[in-house]
Each structure stands twice: as C-alpha cells, then as structure tokens.
Rosetta silent file (secondary structure, phi, psi, omega in degrees, C-alpha in Angstrom):
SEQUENCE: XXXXXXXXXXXXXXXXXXXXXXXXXXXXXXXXXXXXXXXXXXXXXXXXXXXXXXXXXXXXXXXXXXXXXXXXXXXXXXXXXXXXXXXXXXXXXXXXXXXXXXXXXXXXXXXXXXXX
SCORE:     score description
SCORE:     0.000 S_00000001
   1 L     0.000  138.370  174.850  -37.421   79.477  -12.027 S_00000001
   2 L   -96.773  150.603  174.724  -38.848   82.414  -13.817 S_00000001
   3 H   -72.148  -26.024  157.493  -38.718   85.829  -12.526 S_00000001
   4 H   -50.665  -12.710  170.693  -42.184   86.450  -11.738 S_00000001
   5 H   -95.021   -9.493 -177.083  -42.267   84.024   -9.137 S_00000001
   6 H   -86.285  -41.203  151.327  -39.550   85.060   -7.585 S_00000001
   7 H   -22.518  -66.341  173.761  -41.195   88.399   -7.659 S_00000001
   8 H   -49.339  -43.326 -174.011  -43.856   87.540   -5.846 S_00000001
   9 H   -72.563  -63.639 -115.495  -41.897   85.558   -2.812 S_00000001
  10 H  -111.830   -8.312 -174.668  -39.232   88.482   -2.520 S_00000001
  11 L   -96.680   15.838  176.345  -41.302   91.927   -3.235 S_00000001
  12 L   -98.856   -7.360 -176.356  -43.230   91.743   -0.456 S_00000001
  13 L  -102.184  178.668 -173.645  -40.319   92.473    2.470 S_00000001
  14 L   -76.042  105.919  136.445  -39.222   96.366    2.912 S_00000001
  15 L   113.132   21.365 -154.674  -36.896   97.782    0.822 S_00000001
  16 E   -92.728  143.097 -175.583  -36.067   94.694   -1.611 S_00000001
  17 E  -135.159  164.835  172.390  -35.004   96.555   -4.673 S_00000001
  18 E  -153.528  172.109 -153.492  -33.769   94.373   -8.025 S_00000001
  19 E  -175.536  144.795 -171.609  -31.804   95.319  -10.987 S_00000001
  20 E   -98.572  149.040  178.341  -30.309   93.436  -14.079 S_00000001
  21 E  -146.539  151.705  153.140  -25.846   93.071  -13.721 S_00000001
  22 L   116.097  -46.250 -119.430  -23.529   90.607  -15.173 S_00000001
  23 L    92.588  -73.745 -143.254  -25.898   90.616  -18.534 S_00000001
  24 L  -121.132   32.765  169.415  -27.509   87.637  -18.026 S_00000001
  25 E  -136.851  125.885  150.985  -28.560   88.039  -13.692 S_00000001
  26 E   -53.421   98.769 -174.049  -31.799   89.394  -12.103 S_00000001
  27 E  -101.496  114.187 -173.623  -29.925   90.863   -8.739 S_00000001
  28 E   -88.568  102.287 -168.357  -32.228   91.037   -5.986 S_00000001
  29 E  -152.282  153.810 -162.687  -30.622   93.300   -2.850 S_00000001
  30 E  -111.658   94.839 -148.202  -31.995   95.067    0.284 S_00000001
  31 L    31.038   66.364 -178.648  -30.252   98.782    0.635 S_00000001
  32 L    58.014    6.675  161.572  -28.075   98.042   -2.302 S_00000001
  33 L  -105.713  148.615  171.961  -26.766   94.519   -0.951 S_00000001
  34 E   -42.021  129.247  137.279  -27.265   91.526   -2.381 S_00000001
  35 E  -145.050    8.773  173.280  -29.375   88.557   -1.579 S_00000001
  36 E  -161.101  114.804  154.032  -30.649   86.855   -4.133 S_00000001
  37 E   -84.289  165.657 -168.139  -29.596   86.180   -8.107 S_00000001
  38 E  -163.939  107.207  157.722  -32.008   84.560  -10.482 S_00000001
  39 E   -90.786  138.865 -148.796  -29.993   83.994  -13.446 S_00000001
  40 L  -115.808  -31.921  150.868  -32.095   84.900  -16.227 S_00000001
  41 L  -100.148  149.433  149.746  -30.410   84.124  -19.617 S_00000001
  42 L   104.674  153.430  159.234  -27.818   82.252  -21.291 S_00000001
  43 L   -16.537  -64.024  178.093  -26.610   78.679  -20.496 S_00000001
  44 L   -86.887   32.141 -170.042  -27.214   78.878  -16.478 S_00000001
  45 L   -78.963  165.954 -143.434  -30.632   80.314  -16.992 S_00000001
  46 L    30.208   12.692  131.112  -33.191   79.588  -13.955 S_00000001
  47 L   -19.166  149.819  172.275  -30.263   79.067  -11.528 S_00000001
  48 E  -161.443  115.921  176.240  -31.040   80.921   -8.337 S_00000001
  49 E   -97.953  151.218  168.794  -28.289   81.849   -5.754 S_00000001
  50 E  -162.846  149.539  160.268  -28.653   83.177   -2.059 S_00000001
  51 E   -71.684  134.896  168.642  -26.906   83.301    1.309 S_00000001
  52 L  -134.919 -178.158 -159.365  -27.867   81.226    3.915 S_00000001
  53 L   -73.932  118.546  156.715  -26.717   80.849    7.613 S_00000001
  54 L     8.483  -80.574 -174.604  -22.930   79.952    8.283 S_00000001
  55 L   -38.456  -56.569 -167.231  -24.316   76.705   10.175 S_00000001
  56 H   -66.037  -52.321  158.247  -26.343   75.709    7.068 S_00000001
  57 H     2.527 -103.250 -163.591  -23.976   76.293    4.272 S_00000001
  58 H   -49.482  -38.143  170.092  -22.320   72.621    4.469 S_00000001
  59 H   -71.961  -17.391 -178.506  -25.694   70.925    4.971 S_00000001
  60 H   -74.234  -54.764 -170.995  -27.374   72.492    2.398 S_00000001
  61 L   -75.122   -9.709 -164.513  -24.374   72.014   -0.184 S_00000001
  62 L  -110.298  -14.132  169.998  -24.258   68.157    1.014 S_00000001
  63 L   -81.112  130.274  150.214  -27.921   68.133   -0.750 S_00000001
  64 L    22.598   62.952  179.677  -28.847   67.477   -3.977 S_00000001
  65 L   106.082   -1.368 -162.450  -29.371   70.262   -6.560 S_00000001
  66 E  -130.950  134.209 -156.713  -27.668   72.527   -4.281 S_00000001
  67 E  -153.034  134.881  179.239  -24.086   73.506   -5.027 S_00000001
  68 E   -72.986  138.523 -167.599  -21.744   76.553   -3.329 S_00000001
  69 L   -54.576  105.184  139.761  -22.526   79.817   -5.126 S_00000001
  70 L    16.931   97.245  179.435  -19.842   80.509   -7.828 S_00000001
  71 L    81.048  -42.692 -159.338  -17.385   83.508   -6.588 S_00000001
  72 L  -120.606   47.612  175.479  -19.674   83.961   -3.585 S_00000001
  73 L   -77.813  -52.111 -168.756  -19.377   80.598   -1.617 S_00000001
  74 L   -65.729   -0.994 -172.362  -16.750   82.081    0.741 S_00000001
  75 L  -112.172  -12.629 -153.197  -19.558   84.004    1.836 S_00000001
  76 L    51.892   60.877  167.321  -21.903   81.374    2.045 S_00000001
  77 E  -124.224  147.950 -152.233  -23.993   81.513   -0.296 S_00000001
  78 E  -106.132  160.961  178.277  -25.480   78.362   -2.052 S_00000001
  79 E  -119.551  106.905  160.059  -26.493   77.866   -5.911 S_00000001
  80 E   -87.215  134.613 -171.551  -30.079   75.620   -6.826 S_00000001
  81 L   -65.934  -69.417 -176.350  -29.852   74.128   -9.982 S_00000001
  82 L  -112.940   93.332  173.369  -33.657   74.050  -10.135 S_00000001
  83 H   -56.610  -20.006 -161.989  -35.318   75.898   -7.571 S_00000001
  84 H   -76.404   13.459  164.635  -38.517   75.323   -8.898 S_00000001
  85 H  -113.643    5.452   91.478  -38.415   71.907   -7.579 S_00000001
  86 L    19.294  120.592  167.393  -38.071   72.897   -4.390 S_00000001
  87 L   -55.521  141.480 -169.925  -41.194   72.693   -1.908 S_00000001
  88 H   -67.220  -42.109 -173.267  -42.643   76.494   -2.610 S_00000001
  89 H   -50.934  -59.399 -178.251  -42.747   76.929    1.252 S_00000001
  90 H   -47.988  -44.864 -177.894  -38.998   75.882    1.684 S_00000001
  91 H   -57.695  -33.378  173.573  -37.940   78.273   -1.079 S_00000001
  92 H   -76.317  -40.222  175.695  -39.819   80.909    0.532 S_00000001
  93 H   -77.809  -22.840  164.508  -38.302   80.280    3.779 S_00000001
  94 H   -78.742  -51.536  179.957  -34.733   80.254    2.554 S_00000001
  95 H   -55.560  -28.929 -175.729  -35.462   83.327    0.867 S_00000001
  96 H   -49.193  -57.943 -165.985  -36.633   85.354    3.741 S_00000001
  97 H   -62.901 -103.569  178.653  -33.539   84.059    5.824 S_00000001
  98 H    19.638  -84.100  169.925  -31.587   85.606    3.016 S_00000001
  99 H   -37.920  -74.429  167.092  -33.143   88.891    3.290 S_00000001
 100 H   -19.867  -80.666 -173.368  -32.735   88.601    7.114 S_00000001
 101 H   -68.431   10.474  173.218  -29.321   87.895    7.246 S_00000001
 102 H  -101.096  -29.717 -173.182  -28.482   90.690    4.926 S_00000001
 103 H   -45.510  -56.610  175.110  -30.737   92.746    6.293 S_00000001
 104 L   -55.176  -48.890 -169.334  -29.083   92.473    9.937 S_00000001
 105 L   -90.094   34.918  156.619  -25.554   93.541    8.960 S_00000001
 106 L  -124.454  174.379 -174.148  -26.439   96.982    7.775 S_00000001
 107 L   -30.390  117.354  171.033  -26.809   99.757    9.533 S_00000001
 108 L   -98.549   39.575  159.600  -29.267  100.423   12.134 S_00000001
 109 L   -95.947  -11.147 -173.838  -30.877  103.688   11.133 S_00000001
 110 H   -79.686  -53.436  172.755  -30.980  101.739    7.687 S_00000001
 111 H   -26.575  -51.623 -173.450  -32.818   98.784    9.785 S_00000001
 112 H   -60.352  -29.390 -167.576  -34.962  101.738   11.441 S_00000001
 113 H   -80.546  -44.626  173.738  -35.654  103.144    7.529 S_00000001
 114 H   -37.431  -58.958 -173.854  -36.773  100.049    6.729 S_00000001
 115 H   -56.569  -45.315 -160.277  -39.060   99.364    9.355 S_00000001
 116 L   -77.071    0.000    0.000  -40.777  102.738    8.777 S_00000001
C-alpha cells in the first residue's frame, strides 16, 4: 500500500492527524493516539497495522495475510502483509473501526472537539 491511498480512506474523519516515527512508519492517530501505521520504507515497506475489536483480533489473525501487530498485539492490533489486496471496501471498513475504537476511549470534551 502506498500512502496516498491510505490518505484518501483515513483523511476524511475529524481530527486524523499523521506524522513520520520509528524512521521508516507513516503514524496515523486521532488526538495524538494511534490507529493506523503504514510502514513506508525499508524491508517491511507497505505493511499496514491497526486495532481492531477485542472479539475480532483472533479471527482476523486466523486469516491469511493477517498477522498480530509486532509490539502492539497485546492491544489488539493486527498487521496486513499486503493490504492492497484486500477488497477496498473491507479495508475501508476496518479502518474506520480503528478510528472508532480509538476515538471512543478519549475524552469526551475531546469527542465533543471533534464533533465540532
């Protein structure tokens, strides 16, 4: 996956801000938390990590192409080797849920800030 497409799916919600860390990852995060890398360089380049829902985690990870996210598994977040093989709709709806569930655990005047 390149980062302009992931541009497109993820700059369209409220507040999505992105930044490069690590060196070689495009960090994607919604009032400074994370919810989606797009590694960008380097060996693992077009990788693309997110969280997804508790529930999902093990089914997701029992697919194909889909592997728990390096350091940040325990959290549940999943790794796609190649997103871009992915249906575009499914990719778009696991990101959104991404964005959701990060969204939800911060604060809600930050929720309210959003919204606005």
């Amino acid at each position: 996956m390149q980062a302009p497409a992931l541009h497109r799916i993820v700059d369209r919600w409220p507040g999505v801000e992105s930044g490069m860390k690590w060196d070689d990852d495009l960090v994607f995060t919604v009032a400074g938390k994370m919810f989606c890398v797009l590694c960008v360089q380097g060996p693992q380049a077009g990788r693309l990590s997110f969280k997804v829902d508790d529930a999902r985690f093990l089914e997701l990870t029992d697919r194909p192409g889909f592997v728990p996210a390096p350091y940040l598994a325990r959290a549940h977040w999943v790794l796609v080797e190649a997103p871009e093989r992915l249906p575009e709709g499914e990719l778009d709806a696991l990101l959104s849920r991404s964005y959701e569930l990060v969204r939800a655990k911060l604060t809600k005047k930050a929720q309210r800030e959003l919204a606005d």
